[in-house]
KEROFI-968875 format. One record per atom (N, C-alpha, C): residue in three letters; x, y, z. Coordinates in steps of 0.2 Angstrom, whole numbers, plus 5000, padded with zeros to 4 digits. Atoms other than C-alpha are relative to their C-alpha. Layout:
N
ALAXYZ;...
This chain:
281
UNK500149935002;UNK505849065100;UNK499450035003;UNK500849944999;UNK504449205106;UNK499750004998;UNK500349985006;UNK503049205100;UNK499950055000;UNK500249905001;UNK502549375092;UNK499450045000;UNK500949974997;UNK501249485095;UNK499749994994;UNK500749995007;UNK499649495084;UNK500450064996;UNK499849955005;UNK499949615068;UNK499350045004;UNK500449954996;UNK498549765076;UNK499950044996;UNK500449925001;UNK497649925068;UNK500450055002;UNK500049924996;UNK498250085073;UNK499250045003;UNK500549984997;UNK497250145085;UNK499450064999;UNK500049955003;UNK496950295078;UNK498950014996;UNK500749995000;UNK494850355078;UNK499850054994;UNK500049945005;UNK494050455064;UNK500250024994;UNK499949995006;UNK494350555051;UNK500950025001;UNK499249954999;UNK496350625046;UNK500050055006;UNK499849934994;UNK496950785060;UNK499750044992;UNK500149955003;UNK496150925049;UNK500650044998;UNK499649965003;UNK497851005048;UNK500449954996;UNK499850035002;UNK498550855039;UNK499949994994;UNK500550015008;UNK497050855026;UNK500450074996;UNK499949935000;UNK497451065026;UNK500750004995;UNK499450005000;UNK499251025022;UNK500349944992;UNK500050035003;UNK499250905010;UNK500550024994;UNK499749985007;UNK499950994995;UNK500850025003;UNK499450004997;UNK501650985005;UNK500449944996;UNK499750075006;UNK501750814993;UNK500450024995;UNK499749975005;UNK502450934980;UNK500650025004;UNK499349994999;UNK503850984990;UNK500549945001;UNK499750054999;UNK504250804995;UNK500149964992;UNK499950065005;UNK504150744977;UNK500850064998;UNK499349975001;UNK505550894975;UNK500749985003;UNK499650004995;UNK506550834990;UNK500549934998;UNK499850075001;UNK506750654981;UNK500849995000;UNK499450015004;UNK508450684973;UNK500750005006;UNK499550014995;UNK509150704992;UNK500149945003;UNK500050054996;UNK508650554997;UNK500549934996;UNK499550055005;UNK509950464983;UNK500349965004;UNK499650054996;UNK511150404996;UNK499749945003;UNK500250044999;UNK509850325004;UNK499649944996;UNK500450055004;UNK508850224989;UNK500949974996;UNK499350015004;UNK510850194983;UNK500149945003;UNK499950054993;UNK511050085001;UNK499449954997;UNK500950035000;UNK509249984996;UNK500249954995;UNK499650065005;UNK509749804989;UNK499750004995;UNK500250025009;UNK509449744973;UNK499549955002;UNK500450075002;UNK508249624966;UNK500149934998;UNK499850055006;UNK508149464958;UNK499649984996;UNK500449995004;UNK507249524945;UNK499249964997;UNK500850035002;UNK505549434949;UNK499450064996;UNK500449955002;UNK504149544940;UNK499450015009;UNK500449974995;UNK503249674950;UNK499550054994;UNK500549965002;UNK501549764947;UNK499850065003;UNK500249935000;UNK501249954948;UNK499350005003;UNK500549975003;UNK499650014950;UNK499650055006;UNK500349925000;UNK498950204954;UNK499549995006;UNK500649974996;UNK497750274966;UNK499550034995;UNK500749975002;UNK496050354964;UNK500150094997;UNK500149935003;UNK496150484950;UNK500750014997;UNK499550025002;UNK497850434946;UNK500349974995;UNK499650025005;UNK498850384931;UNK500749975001;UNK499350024998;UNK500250284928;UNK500550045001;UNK499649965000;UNK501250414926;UNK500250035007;UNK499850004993;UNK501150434945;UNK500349975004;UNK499650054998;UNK502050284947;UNK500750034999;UNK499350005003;UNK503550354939;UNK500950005003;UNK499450014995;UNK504750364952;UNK500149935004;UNK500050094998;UNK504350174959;UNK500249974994;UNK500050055005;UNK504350124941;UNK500950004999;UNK499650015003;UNK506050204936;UNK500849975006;UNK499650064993;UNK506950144956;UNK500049925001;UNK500250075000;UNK506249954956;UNK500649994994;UNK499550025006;UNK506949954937;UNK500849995002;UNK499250014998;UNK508650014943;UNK500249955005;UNK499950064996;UNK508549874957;UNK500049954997;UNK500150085003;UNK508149744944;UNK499549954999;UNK500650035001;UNK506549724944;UNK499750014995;UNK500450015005;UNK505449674930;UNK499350045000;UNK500449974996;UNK504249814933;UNK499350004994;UNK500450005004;UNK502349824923;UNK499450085004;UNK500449974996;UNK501049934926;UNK499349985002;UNK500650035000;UNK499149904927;UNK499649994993;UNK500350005007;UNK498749944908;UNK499350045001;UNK500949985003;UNK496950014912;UNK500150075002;UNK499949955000;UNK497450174912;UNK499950045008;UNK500149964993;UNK496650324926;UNK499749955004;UNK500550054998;UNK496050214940;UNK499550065002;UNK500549964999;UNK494350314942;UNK499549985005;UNK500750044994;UNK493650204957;UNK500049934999;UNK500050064999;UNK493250034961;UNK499449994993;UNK500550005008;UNK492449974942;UNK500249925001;UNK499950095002;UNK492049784939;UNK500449994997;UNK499750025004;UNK492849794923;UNK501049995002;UNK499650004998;UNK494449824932;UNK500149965006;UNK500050064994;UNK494349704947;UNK500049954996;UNK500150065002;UNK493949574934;UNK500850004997;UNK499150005006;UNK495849624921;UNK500249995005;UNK499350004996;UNK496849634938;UNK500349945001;UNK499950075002;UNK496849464940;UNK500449964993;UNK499950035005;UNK496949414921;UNK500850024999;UNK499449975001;UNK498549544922;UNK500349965003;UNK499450034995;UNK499549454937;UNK500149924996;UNK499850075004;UNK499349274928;UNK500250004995;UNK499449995006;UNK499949344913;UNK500649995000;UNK499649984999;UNK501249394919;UNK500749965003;UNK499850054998;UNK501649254929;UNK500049944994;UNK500050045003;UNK501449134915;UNK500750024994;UNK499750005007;UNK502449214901;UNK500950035006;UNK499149984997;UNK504049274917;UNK500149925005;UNK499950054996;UNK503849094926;UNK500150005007;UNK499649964993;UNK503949194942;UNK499350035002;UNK500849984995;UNK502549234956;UNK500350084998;UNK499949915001;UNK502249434955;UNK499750035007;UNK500349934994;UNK502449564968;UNK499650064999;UNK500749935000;UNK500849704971;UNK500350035000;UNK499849944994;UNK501549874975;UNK499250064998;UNK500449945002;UNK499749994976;UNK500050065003;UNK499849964996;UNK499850164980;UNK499050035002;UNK500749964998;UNK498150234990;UNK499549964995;UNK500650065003;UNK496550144981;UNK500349954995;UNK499750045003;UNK497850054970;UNK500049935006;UNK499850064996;UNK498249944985;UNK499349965001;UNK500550055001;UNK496549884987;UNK499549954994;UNK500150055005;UNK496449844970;UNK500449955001;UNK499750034998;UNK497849764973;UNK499949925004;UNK500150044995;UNK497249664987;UNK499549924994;UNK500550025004;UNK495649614975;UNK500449954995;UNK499550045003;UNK496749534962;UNK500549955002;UNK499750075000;UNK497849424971;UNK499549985005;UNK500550044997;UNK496249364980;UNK499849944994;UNK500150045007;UNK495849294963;UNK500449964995;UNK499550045006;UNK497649234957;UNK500449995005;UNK499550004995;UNK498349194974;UNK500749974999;UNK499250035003;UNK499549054966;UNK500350054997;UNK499649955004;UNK500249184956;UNK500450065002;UNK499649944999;UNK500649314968;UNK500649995007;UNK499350004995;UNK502449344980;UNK499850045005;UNK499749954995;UNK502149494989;UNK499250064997;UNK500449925003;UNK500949644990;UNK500250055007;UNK499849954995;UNK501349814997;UNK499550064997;UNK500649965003;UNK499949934999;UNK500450075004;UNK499849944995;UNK500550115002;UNK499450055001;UNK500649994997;UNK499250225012;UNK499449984998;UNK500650055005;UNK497950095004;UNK499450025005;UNK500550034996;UNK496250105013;UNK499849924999;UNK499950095000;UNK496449895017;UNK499449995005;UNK500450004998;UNK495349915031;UNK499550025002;UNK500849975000;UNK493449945034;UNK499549995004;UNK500449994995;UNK492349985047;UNK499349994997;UNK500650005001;UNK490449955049;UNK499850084997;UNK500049945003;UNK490450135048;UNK500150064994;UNK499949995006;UNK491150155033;UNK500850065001;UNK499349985001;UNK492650245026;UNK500150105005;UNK500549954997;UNK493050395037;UNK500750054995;UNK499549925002;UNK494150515024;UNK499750034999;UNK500449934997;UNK493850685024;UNK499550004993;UNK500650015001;UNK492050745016;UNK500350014993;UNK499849995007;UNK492950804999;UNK500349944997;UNK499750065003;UNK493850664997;UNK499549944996;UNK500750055001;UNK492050574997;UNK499750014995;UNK500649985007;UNK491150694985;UNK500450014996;UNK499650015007;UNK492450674974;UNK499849934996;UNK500150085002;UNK492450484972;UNK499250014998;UNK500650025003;UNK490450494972;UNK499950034994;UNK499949985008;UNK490650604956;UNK500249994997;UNK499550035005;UNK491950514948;UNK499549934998;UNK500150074999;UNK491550334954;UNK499449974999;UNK500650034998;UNK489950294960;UNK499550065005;UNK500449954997;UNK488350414968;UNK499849975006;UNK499950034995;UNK488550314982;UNK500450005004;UNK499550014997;UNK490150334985;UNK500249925002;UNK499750085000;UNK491550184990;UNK499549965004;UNK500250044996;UNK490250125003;UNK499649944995;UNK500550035006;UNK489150074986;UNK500349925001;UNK499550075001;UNK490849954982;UNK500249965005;UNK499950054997;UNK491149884997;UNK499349975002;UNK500550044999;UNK489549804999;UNK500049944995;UNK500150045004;UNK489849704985;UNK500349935001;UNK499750104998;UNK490149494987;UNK500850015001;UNK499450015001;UNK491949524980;UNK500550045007;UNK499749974998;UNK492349634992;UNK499949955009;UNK500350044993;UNK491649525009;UNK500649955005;UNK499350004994;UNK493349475015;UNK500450055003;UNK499649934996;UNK494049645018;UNK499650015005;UNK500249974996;UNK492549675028;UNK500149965007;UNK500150044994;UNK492649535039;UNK500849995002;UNK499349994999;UNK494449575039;UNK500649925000;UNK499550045000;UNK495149385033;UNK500650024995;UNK499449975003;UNK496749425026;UNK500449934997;UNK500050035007;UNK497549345011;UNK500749935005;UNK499350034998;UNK499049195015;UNK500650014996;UNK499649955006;UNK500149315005;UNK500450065006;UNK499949954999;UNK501549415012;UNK499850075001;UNK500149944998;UNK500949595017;UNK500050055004;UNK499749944997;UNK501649745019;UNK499650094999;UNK500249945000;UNK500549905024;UNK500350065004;UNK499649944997;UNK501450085025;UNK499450034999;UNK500649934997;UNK500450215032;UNK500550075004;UNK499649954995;UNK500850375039;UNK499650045004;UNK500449954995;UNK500150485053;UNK499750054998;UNK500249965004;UNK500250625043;UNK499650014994;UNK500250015008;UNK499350555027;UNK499150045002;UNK500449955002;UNK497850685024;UNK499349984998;UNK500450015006;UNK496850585014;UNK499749915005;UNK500350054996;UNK496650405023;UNK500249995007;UNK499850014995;UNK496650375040;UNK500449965002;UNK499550044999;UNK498050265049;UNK499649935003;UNK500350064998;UNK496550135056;UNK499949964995;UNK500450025006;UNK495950115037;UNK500649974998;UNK499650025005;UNK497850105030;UNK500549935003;UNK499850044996;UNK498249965044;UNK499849934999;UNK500450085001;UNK497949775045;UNK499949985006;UNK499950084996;UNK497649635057;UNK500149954998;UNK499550065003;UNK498549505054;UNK500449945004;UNK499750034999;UNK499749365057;UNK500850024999;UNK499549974999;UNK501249425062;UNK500949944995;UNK499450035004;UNK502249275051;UNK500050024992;UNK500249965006;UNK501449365036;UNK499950085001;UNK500149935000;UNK500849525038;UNK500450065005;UNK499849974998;UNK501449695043;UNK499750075001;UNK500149925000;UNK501149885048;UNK500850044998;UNK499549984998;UNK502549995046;UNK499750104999;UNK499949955002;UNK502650165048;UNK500350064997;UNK499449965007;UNK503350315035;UNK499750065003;UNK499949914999;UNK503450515037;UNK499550014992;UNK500049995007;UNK502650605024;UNK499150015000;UNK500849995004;UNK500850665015;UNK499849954997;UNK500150085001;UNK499850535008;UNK500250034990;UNK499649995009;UNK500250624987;UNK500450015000;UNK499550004999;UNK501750624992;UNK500449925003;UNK499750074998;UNK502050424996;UNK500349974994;UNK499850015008;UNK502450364978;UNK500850054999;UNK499549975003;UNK503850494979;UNK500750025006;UNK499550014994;UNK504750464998;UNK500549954998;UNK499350025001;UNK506450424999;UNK499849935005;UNK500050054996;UNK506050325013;UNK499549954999;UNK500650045003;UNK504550255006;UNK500249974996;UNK499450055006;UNK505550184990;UNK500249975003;UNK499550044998;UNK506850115000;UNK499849945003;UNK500350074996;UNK505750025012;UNK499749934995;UNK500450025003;UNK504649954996;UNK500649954997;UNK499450045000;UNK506549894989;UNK500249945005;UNK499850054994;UNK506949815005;UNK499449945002;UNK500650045000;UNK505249715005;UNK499949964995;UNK500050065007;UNK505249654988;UNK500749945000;UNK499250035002;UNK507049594989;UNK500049945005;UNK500450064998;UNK506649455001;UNK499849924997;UNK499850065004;UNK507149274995;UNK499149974999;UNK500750045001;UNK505449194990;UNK499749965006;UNK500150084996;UNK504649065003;UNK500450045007;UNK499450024993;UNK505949135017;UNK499650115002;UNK500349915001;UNK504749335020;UNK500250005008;UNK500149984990;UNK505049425041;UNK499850054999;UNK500149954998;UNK504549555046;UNK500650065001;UNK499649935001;UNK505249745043;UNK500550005006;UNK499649994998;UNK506949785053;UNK500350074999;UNK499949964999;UNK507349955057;UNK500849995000;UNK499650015000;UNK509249945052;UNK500450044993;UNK499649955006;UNK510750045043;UNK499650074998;UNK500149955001;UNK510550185034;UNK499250035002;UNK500649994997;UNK508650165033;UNK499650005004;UNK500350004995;UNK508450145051;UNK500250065004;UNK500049924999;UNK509250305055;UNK499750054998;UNK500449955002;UNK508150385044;UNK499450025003;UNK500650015000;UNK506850315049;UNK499850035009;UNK499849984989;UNK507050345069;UNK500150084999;UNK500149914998;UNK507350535065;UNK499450034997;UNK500449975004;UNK505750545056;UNK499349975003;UNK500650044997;UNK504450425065;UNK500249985007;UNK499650024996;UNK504450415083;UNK499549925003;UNK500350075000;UNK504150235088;UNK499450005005;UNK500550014997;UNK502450195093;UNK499949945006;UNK500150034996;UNK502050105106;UNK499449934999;UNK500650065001;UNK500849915104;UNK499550015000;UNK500749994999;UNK499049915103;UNK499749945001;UNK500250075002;UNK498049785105;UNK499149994998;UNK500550025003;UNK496449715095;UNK499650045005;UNK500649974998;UNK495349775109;UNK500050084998;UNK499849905000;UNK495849965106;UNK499750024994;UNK500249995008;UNK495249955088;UNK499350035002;UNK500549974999;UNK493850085089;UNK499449954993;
């Protein structure tokens, strides 16, 4: 058999395309457009009812989950959310419950637990099955900022002076400096299936930030169509999130552009071409 290339970054320098950030509020029309995409999350296999964990972006409530929550359900998955309400930024108190949440949950379902986080969720996400690895199957970060530059984060500047008002007067650079976080920065990557969707046009985090490097027997890139408040509520983004989960335990590959949702996906992303680690700005 071949070996496979390295998993790679998107090459992609800087901050969002200005007309991407501009445009954002087009996630309102994609949250509209969900109910066309039925045919396609109808195709999107079932589960077997392992439990899966929700949890939010920055500024976000559960209730933003609610189309992943009430999709996975009708797949048969055992779905939870995170319990701590708005996530308001990277807060200790919540880095330390995410953990206690996933072995909860593993203890009382006898069953490893799949991540799914959306935008700052996913690197909660990350954080927590750092700290409960036995416990977890699977995580999928949708437009997560997973990885981080020396330079630090580059979303655009409002995105920043928001966080530093909410979160920290420092902004997320404050939180990444701290010990827990010291393996994103030096980029080891967990020995946990993962699966990072990003999209070119997401507004809000770059396609370098929402990418990985990795092992290509574990981890993945994949790309999705779509705004970044607007990921939690694509059609194709559900279906692919189903098709990731649904993956017999111990037996994970790599995404396959196939059936329905490869013809979606082919009229909507056009395939990029390989990058390689030296390209990573």
């Amino acid at each position: 058999m071949p070996s496979r290339r390295p998993v790679v970054r998107h090459a992609h320098v800087g901050a969002p395309h200005a007309l991407t950030s501009i445009l954002e509020a087009r996630g309102l029309l994609e949250m509209a457009m969900l109910p066309a995409s039925f045919p396609l999350l109808m195709a999107a296999p079932a589960g077997d009812g392992h439990p899966v964990l929700l949890v939010p972006g920055f500024m976000a409530s559960e209730a933003s989950l609610i189309a992943l929550k009430v999709f996975l359900q009708s797949k048969g998955y055992d779905v939870h959310h995170w319990g701590l309400g708005r996530n308001v930024g990277f807060r200790s108190k919540h880095a330390n419950a995410l953990p206690q949440k996933i072995r909860y949950l593993h203890h009382i379902t006898g069953k490893k637990v799949s991540l799914v986080g959306w935008s700052l969720g996913g690197v909660f996400s990350l954080y927590g099955a750092q700290n409960a690895l036995e416990c977890v199957r699977s995580i999928i970060t949708l437009g997560s900022p997973v990885s981080v530059d020396a330079s630090g984060s580059q979303s655009p500047n409002a995105v920043k002076a928001l966080y530093r008002l909410v979160s920290h007067r420092l902004g997320a650079t404050a939180h990444m400096m701290q010990p827990r976080a010291k393996a994103m920065r030096e980029r080891r990557r967990l020995a946990v299936p993962t699966s990072c969707l990003y999209s070119l046009s997401d507004g809000v985090v770059p396609p370098q930030e929402a990418t990985i490097d990795g092992d290509p027997a574990l981890h993945e890139n994949i790309q999705v169509p779509g705004s970044h408040i607007g990921l939690g509520f694509n059609g194709i983004v559900l279906a692919i999130v189903a098709d990731r989960l649904a993956q017999p335990e111990g037996h994970w590959s790599p995404f396959v552009t196939k059936g329905l949702l490869g013809r979606a996906l082919n009229m909507t992303v056009r395939p990029k071409p390989a990058v390689t680690p030296h390209a990573i700005a």
